[in-house]
Each structure stands twice: as C-alpha cells, then as structure tokens.
KOLLO-109948 format. One record per residue: residue in three letters; x, y, z negated of N, C-alpha, C, CB in turn. Coordinates in steps of 0.1 Angstrom, whole numbers, plus 5000, padded with zeros to 4 digits. Glycine has a CB too. Example, Ala and Ser with C-alpha at 12.3 -4.5 7.8 and 13.67 -1.06 7.14 Angstrom:
BEGIN
REC   resn    npx    npy    npz   capx   capy   capz    cpx    cpy    cpz   cbpx   cbpy   cbpz
REC    ALA   5132   4943   4922   5123   4955   4922   5132   4967   4922   5113   4955   4910
REC    SER   5128   4978   4929   5137   4989   4929   5129   5000   4921   5141   4994   4943
***
This chain:
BEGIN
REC   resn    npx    npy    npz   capx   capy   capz    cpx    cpy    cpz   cbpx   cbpy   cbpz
REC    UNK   5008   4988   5000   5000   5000   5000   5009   5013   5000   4991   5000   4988
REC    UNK   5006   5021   5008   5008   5038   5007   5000   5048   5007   5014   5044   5016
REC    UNK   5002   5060   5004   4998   5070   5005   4996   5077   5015   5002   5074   4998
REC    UNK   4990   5078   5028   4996   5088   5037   4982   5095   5047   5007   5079   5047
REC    UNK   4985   5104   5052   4974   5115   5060   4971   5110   5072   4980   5129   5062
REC    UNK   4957   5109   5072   4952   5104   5082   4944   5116   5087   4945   5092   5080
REC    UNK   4936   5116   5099   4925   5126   5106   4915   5122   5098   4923   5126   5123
REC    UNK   4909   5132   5097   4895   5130   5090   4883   5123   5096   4890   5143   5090
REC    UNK   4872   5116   5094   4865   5103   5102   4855   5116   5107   4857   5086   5091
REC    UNK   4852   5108   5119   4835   5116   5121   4831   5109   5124   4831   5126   5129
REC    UNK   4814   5111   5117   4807   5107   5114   4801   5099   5129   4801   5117   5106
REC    UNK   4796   5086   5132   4788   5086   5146   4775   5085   5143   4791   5074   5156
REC    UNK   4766   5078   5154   4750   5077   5156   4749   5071   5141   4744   5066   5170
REC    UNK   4738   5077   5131   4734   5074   5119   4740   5070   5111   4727   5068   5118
REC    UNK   4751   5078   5111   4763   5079   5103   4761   5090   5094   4776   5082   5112
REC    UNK   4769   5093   5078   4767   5105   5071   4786   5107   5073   4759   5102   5052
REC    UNK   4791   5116   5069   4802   5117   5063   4805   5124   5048   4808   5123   5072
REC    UNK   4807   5114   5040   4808   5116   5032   4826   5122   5021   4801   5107   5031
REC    UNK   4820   5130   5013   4835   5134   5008   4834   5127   4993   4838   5153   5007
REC    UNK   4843   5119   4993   4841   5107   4980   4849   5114   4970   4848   5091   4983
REC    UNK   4843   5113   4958   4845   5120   4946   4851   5111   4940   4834   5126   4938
REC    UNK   4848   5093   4938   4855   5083   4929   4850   5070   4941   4848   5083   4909
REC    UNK   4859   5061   4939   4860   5045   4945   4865   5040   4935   4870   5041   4959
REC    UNK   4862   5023   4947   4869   5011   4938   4872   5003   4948   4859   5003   4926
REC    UNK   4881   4993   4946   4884   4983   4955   4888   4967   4947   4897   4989   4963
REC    UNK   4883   4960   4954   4880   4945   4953   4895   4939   4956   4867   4939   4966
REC    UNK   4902   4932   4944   4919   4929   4949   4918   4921   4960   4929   4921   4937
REC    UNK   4908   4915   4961   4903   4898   4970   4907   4907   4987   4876   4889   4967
REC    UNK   4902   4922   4990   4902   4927   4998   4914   4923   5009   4902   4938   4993
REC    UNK   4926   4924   5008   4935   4920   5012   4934   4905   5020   4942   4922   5001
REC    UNK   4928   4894   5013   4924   4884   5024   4914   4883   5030   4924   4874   5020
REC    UNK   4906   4896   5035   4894   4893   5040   4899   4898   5056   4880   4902   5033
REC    UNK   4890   4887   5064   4896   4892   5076   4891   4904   5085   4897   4881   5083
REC    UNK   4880   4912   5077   4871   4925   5080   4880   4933   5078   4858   4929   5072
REC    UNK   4892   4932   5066   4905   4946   5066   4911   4945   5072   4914   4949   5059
REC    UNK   4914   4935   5079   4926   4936   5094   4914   4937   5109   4941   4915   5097
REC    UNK   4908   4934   5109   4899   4936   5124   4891   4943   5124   4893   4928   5130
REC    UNK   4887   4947   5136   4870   4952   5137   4865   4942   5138   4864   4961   5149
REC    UNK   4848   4948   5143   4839   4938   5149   4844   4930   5155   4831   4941   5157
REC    UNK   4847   4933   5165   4854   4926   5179   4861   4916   5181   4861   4934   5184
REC    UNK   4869   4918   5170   4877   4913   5162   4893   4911   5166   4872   4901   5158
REC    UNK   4891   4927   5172   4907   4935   5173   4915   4942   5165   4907   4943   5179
REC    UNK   4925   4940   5163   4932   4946   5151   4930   4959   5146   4944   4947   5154
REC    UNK   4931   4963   5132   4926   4977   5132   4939   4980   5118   4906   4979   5128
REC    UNK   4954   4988   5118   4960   4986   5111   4966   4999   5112   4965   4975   5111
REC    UNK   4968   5011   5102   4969   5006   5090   4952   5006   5084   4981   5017   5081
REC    UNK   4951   4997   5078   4936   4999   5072   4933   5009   5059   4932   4985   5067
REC    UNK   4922   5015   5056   4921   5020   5044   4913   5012   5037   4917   5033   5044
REC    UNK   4919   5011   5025   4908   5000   5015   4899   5007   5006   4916   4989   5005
REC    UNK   4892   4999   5004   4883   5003   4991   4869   5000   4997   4884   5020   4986
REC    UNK   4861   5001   4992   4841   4999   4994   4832   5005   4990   4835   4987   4991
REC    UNK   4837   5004   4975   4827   5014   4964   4827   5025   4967   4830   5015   4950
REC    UNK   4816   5034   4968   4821   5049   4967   4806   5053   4960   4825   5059   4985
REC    UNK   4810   5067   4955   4801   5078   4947   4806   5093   4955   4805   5078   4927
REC    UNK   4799   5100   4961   4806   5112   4970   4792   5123   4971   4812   5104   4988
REC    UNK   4795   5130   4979   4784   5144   4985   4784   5141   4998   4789   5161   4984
REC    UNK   4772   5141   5007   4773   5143   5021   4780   5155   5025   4760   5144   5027
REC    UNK   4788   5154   5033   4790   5168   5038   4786   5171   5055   4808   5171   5035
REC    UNK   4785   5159   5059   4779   5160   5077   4767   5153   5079   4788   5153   5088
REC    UNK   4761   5150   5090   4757   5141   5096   4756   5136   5108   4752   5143   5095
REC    UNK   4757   5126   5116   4765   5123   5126   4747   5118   5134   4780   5110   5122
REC    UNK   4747   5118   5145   4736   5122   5159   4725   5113   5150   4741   5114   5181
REC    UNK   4712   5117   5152   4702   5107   5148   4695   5104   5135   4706   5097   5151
REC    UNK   4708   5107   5128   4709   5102   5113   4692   5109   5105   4727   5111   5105
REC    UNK   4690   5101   5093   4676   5105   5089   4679   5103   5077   4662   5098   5095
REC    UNK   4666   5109   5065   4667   5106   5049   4677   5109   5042   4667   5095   5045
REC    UNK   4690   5115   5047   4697   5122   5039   4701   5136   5044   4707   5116   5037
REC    UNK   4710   5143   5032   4708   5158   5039   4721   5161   5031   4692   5171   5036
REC    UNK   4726   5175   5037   4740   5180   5038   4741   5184   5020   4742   5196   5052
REC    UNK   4751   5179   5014   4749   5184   4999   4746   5175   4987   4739   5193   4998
REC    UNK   4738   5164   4994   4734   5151   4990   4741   5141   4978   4733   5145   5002
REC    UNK   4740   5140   4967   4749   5129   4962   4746   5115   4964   4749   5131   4948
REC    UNK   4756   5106   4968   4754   5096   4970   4759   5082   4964   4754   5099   4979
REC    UNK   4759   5071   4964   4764   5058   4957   4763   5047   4971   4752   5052   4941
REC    UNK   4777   5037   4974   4766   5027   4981   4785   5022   4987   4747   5036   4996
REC    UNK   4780   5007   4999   4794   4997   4994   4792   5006   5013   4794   4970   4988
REC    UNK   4810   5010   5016   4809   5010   5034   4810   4998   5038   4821   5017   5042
REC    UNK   4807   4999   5051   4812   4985   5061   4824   4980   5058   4812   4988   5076
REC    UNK   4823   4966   5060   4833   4956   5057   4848   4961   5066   4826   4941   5061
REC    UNK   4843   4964   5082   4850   4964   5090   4853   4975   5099   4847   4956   5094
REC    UNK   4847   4983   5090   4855   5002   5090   4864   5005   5083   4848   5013   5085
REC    UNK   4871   5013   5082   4882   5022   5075   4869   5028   5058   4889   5040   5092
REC    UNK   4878   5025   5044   4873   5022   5037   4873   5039   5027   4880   5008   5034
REC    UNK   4869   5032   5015   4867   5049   5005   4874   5046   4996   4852   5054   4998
REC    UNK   4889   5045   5000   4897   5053   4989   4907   5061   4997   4906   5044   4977
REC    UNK   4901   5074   5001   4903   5086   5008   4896   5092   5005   4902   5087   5019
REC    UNK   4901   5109   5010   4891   5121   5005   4880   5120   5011   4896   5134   5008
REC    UNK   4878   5117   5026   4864   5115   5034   4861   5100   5041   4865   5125   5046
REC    UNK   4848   5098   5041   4846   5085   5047   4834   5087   5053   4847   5074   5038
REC    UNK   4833   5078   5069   4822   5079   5078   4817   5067   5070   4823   5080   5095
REC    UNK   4798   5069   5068   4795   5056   5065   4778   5055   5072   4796   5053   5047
REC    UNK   4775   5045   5078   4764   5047   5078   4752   5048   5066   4762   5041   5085
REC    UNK   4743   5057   5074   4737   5063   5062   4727   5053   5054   4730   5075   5066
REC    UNK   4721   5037   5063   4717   5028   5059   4718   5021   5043   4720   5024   5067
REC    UNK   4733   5026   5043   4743   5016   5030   4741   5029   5017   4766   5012   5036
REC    UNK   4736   5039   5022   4734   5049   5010   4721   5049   5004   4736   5063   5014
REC    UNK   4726   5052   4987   4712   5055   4983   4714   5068   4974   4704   5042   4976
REC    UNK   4709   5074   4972   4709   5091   4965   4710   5089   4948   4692   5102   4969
REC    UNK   4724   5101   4946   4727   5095   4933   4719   5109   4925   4747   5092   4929
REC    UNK   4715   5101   4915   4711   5112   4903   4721   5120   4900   4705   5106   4889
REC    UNK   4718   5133   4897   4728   5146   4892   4733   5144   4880   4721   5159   4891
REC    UNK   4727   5133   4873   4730   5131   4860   4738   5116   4853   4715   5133   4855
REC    UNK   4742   5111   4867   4748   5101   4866   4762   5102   4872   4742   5091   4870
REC    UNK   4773   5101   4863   4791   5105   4866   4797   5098   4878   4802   5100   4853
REC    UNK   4798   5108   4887   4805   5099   4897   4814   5088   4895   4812   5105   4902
REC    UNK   4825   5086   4886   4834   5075   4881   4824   5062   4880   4840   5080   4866
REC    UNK   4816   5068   4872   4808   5055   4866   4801   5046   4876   4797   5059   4855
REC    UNK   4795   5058   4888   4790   5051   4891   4797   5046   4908   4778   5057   4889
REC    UNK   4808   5044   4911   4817   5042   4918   4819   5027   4914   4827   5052   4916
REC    UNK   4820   5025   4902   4823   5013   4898   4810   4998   4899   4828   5016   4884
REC    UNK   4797   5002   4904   4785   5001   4904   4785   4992   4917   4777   5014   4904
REC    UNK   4786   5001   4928   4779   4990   4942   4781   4977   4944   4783   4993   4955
REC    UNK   4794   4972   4945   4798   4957   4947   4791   4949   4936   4814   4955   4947
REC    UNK   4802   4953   4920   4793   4945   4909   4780   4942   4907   4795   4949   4898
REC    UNK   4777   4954   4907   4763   4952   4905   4752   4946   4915   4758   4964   4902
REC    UNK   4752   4950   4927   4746   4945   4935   4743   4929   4942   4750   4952   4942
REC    UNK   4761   4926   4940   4761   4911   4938   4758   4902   4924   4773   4908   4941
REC    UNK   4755   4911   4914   4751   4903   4904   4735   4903   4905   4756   4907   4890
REC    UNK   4729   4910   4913   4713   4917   4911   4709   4902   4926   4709   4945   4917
REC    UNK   4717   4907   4937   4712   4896   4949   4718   4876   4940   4725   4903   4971
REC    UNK   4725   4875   4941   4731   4865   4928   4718   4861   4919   4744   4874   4915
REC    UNK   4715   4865   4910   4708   4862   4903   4690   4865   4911   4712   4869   4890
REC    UNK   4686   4871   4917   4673   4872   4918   4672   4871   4936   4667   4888   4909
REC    UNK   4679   4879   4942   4677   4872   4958   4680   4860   4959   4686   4877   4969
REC    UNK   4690   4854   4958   4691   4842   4959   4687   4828   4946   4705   4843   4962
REC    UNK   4686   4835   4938   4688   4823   4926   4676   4827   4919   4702   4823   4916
REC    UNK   4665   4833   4924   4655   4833   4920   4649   4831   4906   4651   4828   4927
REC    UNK   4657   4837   4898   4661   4838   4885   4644   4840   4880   4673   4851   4881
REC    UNK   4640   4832   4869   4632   4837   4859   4633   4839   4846   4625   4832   4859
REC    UNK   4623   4844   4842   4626   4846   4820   4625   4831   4820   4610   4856   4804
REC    UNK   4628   4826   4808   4634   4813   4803   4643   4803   4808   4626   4807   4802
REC    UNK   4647   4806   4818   4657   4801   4824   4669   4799   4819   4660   4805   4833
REC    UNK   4680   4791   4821   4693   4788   4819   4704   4793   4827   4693   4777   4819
REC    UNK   4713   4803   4827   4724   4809   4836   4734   4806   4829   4724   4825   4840
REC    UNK   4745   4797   4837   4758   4797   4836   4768   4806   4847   4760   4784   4835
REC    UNK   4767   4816   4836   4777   4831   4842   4794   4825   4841   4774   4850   4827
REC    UNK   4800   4823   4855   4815   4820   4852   4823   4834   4852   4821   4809   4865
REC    UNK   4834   4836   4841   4841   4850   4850   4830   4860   4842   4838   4851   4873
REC    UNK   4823   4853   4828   4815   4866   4822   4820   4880   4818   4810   4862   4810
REC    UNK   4834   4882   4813   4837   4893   4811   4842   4904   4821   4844   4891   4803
REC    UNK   4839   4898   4835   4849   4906   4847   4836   4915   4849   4856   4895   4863
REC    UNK   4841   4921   4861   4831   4933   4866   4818   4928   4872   4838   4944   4877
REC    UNK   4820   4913   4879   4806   4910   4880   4799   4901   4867   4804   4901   4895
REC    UNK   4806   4895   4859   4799   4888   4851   4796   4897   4844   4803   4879   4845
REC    UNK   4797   4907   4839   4791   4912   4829   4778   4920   4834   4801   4919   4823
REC    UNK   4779   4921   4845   4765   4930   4853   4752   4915   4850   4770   4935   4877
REC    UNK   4763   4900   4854   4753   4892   4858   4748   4889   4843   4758   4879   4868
REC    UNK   4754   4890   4832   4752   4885   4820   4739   4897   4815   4768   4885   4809
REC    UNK   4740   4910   4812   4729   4921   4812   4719   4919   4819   4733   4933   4815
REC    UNK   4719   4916   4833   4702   4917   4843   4700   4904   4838   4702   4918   4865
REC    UNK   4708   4892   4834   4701   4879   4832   4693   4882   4816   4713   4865   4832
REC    UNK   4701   4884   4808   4694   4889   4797   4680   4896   4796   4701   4897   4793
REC    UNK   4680   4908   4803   4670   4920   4810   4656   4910   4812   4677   4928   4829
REC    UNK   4659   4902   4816   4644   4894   4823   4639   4878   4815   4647   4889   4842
REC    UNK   4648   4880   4805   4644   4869   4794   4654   4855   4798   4624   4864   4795
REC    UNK   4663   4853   4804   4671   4839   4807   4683   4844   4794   4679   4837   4827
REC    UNK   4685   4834   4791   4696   4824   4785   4706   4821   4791   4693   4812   4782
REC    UNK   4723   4832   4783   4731   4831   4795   4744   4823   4784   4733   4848   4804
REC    UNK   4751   4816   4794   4759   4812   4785   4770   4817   4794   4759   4798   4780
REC    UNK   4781   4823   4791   4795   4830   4795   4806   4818   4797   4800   4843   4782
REC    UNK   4812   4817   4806   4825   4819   4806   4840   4824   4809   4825   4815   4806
REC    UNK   4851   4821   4804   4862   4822   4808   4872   4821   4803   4863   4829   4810
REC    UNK   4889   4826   4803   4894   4825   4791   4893   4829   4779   4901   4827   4792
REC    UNK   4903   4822   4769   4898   4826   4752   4901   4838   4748   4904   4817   4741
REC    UNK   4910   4846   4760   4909   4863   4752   4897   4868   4758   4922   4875   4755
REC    UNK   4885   4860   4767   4877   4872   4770   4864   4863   4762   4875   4877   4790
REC    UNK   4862   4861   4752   4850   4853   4744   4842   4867   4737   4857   4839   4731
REC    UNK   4848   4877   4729   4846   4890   4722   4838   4897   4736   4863   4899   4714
REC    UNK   4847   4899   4745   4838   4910   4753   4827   4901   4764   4849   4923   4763
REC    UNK   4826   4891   4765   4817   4886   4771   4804   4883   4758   4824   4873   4780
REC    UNK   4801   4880   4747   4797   4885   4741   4789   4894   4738   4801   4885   4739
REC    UNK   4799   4906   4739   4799   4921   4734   4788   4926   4743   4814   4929   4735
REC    UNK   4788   4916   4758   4784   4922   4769   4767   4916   4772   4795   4919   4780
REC    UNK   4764   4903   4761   4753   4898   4757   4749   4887   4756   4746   4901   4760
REC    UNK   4762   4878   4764   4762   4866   4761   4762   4860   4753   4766   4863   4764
REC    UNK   4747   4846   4756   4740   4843   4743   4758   4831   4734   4719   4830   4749
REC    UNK   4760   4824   4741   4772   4816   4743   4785   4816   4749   4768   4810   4746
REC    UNK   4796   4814   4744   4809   4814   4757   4815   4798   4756   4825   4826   4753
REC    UNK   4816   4798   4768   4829   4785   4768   4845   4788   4775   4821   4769   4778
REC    UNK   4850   4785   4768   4863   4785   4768   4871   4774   4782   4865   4782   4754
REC    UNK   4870   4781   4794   4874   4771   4805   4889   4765   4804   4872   4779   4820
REC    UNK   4896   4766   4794   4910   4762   4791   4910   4750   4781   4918   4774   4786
REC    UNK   4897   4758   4771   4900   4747   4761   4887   4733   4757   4903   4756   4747
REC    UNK   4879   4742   4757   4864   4740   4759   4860   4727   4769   4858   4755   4766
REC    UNK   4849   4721   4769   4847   4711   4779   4832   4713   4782   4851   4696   4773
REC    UNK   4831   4718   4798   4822   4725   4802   4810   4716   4804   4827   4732   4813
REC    UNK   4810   4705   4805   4800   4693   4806   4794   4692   4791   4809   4678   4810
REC    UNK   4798   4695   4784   4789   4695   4767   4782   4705   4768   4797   4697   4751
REC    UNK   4782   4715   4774   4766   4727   4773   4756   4721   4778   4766   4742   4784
REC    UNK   4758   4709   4788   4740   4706   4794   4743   4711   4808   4723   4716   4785
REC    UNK   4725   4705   4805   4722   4710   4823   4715   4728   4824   4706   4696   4833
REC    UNK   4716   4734   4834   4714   4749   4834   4703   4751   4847   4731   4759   4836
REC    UNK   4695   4761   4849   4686   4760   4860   4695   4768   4870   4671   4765   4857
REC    UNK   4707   4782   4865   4713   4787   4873   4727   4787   4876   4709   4796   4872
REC    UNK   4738   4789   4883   4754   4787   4880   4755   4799   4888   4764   4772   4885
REC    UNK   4760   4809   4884   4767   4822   4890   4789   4818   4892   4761   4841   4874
REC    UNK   4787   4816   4904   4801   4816   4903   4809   4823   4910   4806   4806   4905
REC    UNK   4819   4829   4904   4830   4836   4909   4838   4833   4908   4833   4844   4907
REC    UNK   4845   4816   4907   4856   4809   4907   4862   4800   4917   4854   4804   4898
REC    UNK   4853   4795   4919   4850   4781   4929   4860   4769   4926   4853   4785   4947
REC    UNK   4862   4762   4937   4870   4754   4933   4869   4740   4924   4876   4763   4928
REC    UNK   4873   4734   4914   4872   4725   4908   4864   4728   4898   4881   4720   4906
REC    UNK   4864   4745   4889   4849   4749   4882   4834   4746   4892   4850   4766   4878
REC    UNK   4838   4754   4902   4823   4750   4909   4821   4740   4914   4817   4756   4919
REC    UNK   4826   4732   4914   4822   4714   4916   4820   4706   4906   4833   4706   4922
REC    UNK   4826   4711   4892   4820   4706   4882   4811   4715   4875   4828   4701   4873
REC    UNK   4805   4726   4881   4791   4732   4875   4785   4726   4884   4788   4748   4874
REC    UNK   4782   4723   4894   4773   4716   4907   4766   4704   4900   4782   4710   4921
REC    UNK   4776   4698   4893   4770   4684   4885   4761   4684   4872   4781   4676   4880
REC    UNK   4754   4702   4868   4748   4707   4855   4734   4712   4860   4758   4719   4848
REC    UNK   4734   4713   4874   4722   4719   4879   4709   4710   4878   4724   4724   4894
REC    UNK   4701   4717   4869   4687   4710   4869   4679   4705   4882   4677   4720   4864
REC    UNK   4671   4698   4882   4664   4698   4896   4655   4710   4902   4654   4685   4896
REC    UNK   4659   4712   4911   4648   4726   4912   4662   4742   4913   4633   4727   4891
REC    UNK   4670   4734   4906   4682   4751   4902   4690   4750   4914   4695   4752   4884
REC    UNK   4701   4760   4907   4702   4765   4922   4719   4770   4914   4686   4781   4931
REC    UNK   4732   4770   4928   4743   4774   4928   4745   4783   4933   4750   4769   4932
REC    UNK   4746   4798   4936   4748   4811   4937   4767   4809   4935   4738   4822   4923
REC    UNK   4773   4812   4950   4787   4820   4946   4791   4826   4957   4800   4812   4940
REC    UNK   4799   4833   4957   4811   4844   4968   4822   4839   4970   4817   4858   4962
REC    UNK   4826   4825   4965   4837   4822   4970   4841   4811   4980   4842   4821   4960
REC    UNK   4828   4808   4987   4826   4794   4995   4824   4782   4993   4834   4793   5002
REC    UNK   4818   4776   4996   4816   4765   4990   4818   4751   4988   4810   4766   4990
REC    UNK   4824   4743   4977   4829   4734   4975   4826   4719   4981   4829   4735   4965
REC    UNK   4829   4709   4979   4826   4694   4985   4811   4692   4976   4840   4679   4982
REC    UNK   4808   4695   4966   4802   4688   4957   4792   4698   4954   4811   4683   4944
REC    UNK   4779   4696   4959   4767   4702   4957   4763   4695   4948   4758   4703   4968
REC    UNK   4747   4706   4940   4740   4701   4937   4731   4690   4942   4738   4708   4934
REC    UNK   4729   4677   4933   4726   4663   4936   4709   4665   4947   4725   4653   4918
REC    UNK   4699   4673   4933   4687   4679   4934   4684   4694   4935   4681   4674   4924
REC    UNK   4690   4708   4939   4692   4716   4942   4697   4726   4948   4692   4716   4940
REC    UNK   4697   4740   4950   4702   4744   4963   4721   4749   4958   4689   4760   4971
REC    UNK   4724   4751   4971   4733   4756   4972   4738   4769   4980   4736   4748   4975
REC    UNK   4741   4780   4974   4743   4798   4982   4753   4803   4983   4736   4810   4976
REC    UNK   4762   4806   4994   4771   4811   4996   4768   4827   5001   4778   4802   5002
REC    UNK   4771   4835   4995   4763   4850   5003   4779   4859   4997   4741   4859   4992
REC    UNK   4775   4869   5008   4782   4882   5008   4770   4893   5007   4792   4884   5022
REC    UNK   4779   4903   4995   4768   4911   4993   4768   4923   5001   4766   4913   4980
REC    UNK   4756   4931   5005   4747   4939   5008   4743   4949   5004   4742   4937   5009
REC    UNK   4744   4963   5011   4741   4973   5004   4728   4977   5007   4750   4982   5006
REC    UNK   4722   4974   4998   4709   4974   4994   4701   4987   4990   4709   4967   4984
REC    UNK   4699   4999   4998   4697   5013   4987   4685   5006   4970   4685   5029   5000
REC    UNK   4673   5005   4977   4663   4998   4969   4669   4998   4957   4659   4984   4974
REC    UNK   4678   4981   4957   4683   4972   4945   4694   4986   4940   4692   4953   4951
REC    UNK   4700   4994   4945   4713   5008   4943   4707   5011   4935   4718   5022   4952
REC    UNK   4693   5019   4938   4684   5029   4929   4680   5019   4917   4668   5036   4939
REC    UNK   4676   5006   4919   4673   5001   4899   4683   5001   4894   4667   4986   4894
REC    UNK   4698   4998   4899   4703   4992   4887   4710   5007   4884   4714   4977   4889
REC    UNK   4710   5021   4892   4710   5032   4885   4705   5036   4877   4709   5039   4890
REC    UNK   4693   5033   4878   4680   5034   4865   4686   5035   4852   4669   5018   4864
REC    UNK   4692   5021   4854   4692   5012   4844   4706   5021   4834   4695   4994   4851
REC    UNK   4714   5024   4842   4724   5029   4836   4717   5039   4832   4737   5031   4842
REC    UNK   4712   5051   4837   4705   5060   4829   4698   5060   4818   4699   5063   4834
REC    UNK   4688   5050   4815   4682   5049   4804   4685   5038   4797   4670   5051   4805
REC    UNK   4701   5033   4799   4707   5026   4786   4705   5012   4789   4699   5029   4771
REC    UNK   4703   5003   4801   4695   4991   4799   4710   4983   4808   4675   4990   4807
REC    UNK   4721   4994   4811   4729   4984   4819   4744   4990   4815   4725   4982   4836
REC    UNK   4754   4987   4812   4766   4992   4806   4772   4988   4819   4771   4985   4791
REC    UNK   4786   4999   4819   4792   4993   4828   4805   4989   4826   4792   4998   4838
REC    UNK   4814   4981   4833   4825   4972   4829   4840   4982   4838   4821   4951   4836
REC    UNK   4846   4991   4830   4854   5004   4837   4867   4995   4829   4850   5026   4831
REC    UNK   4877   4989   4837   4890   4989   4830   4899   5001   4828   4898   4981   4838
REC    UNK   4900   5008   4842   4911   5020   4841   4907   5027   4852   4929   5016   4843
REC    UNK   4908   5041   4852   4904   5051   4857   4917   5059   4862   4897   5058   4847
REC    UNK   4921   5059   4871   4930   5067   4878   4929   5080   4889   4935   5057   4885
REC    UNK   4942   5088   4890   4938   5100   4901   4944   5092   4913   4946   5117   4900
REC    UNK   4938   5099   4928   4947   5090   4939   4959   5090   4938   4946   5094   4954
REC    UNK   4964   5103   4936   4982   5097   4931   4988   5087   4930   4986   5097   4921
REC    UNK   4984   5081   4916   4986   5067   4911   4979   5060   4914   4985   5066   4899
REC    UNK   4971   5058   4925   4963   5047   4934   4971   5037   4932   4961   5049   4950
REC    UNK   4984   5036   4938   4994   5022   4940   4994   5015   4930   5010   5023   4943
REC    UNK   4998   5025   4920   4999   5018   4907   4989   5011   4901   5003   5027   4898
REC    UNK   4976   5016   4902   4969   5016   4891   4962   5005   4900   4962   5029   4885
REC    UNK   4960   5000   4915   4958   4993   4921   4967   4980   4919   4958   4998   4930
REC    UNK   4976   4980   4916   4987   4971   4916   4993   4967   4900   4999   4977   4925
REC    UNK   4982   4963   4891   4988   4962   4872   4997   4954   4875   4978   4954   4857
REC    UNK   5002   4954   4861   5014   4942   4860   5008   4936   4850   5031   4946   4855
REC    UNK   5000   4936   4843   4983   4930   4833   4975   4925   4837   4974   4939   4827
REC    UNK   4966   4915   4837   4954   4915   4839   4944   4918   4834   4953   4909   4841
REC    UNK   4936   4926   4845   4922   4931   4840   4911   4926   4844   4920   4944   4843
REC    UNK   4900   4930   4835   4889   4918   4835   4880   4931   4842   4883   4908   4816
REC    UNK   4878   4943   4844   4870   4953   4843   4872   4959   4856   4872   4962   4832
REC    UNK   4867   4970   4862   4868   4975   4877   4878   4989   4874   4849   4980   4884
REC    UNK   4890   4988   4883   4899   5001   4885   4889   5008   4891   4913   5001   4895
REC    UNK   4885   5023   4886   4878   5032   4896   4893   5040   4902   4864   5045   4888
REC    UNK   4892   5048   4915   4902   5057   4914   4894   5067   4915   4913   5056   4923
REC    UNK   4896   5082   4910   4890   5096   4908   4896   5103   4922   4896   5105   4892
REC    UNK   4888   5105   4930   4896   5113   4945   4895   5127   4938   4884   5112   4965
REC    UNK   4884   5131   4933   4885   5147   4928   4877   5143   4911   4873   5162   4941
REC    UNK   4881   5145   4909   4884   5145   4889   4875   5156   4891   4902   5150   4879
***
C-alpha cells in the first residue's frame, strides 16, 4: 500500500460523487479478484481499496435521482471500482442511503459491510426467528458482534465463538454463551437451528453436523465438502441494501445496536493503521477529514 494522488473520479450515468469524510476496509480485500479487475475482467491497477464509506454528495452524474448535492450519506461501493479510502469517490447512487445529521461519520463508516452482512446472514438468508438457536462463529469481530445484537433484538439464543481472549467482549456484546474454538469442544453445545460463519474450513464442516432439520448454514467464506445432512446451505456476498442501511442506522441511534470500532486513524497513517502488528477483533475506520 501507498499513499499517492490520483485525478479526481467523475461521477457517470446514476452515479453520485461523493466526498468521503470516514472508510473502512476488509483485510480479506487484497484476495478478491474485483481489486485487481473490472467487470470485464481487465486489469485495473493501482487499485484504491476500501468499501465502507460515510461522506456528502458533492455531484451528480447524468440521470441520477433521490439524492441531492449536500446530502449525507452511508453505503458499501462497487466491488469492482476504484474504492473509498480517498478524498472522493464515484458511487452509484443505488448503494446509498441518506445519513442522519445526528449520526458520526466515523461510526458510521464502520456500519455497511458488518452490518449489512450480519442483517442479510441472519434474516435474508437464514431466515432467522425469536426462539431460535444461532451459532455466531468470530462473535467478537466486526461481523459477529453485529450478528450477536440483531440475533438477540428478535428473541434467538446466541451462542458466540472464538478464541479465549475474545470470551469477555463477545459477551459484553450479548452473547447468551461462548465456546472456546481452541479449547472448548464445539460438538457438546447441541444442535442449533442457525450457524453464521466467518471461518469456514474444518469449523464449518463441523458446524454443518449441528444443524437442526429445517436450519440453515449462512457464510462468506465458500463453501465446504460437508453440508447440512437435513438443511440448507448459503454462500452470499453482501449487498448494499439502502432499506436494510436505514434500520440498522435506526438502531444505532436509539441505542439498540453498538458498534464494534477497533482504531480510528487519519489517512496519513492509513498504511499503518491498515497494516497492525496486533490483532484486532473490531473494524479500522480511517478519518479522510476529522
């Protein structure tokens, strides 16, 4: 990663251009093959990364409708555009949804990916109900802890996991239970109606074997040899959704959804603060204008 000056984007057909006040970026970014190509699937290098943004319209590009010059906004860009951790970014205006004046840019920068994939995760795909059973893997990271609060929110029973330093803030974050994927033996909780995974691998092949009849596997990381015996199986990439944007803003407004901020940086220290020598369980925002 560097720092360096590019031309400013402009905006095309139902496009906004936005001037981003705070981002975030997904470390996984780097192996996706939407940051090296376009559509087309011609090289597109140097790339700018990032997805999350919180910003102001400042243009509109031919056609464009429902938003207006001045506008605050929240919402994830295209996979396979030039990204928002820059001062400006063309996005279409589809992927936006209008931010309350009263919700902090930072905070809510850190919002679109997590949250949205814990909201489609649990209720688009996994058709979550109250009394239900969710086994949240990865509970203390930036999406488990979104997925642990909306599961809570609607009456399910969530049991957390991860490592044994993250048992306190997965917890903290409402989880009814944690298990300890190091030490712990994940087959003694039972069977669960839901499995949110953000691990994959040999965890999601041995959560596949816990799924009730009727439940259902939800993950982002592709999916393993070993389905559920008697239920479904979802592999999804998430979607910027304005709709699902505007509830779970709500929610942060009147207290019903916390969010999971590790470290807060200026672009300056982008590299750095992009690149710990720690691991963090929580979302880097970077501050384009503080």
């Amino acid at each position: 990663m560097r720092l360096a000056e590019r031309p400013q984007p402009k905006p095309a057909i139902n496009d906004v251009l936005v001037e981003v006040h705070a981002a975030a970026y997904v470390p996984t970014e780097i192996d996706w093959p939407s940051t090296w190509a376009d559509r087309a699937g011609k090289p597109k290098t140097p790339s700018i990364l990032g997805h999350d943004l919180a910003g102001v319209v400042t243009a509109l590009g031919y056609g464009t409708t429902g938003l207006s010059i001045g506008q605050r906004v929240i919402g994830i860009s295209d996979w396979h555009r030039d990204g928002t951790l820059a001062e400006y970014v063309a996005v279409e205006s589809r992927n936006l949804a209008p931010l309350p004046g009263d919700v902090d840019f930072t905070v809510s920068a850190s919002l679109p990916i997590s949250g949205l994939t814990a909201w489609q995760g649990l209720f688009t795909h996994g058709r979550l109900q109250s009394g239900q059973t969710v086994l949240a893997h990865g509970a203390a990271g930036a999406v488990g802890t979104m997925v642990t609060q909306l599961a809570r929110e609607v009456g399910a029973y969530v049991i957390g996991t991860g490592r044994a330093a993250d048992r306190e803030k997965a917890l903290d974050y409402g989880a009814h239970e944690f298990v300890d994927l190091e030490h712990d033996d994940l087959e003694d909780i039972g069977h669960v109606d839901l499995v949110f995974d953000v691990i994959g691998g040999d965890i999601q092949e041995r959560s596949a074997t816990l799924i009730r009849p009727g439940g259902t596997l939800v993950t982002i990381t592709g999916l393993g040899d070993i389905r559920p015996v008697e239920g479904l199986s979802v592999d999804f990439v998430v979607e910027s959704v304005p709709a699902q944007l505007t509830e779970i803003i709500q929610r942060v407004r009147d207290g019903r959804l916390r969010t999971n901020i590790d470290a807060v940086a200026p672009l300056d220290d982008a590299i750095a603060a992009l690149n710990p020598t720690q691991r963090r369980n929580g979302k880097t925002v970077i501050s384009i204008r503080p």
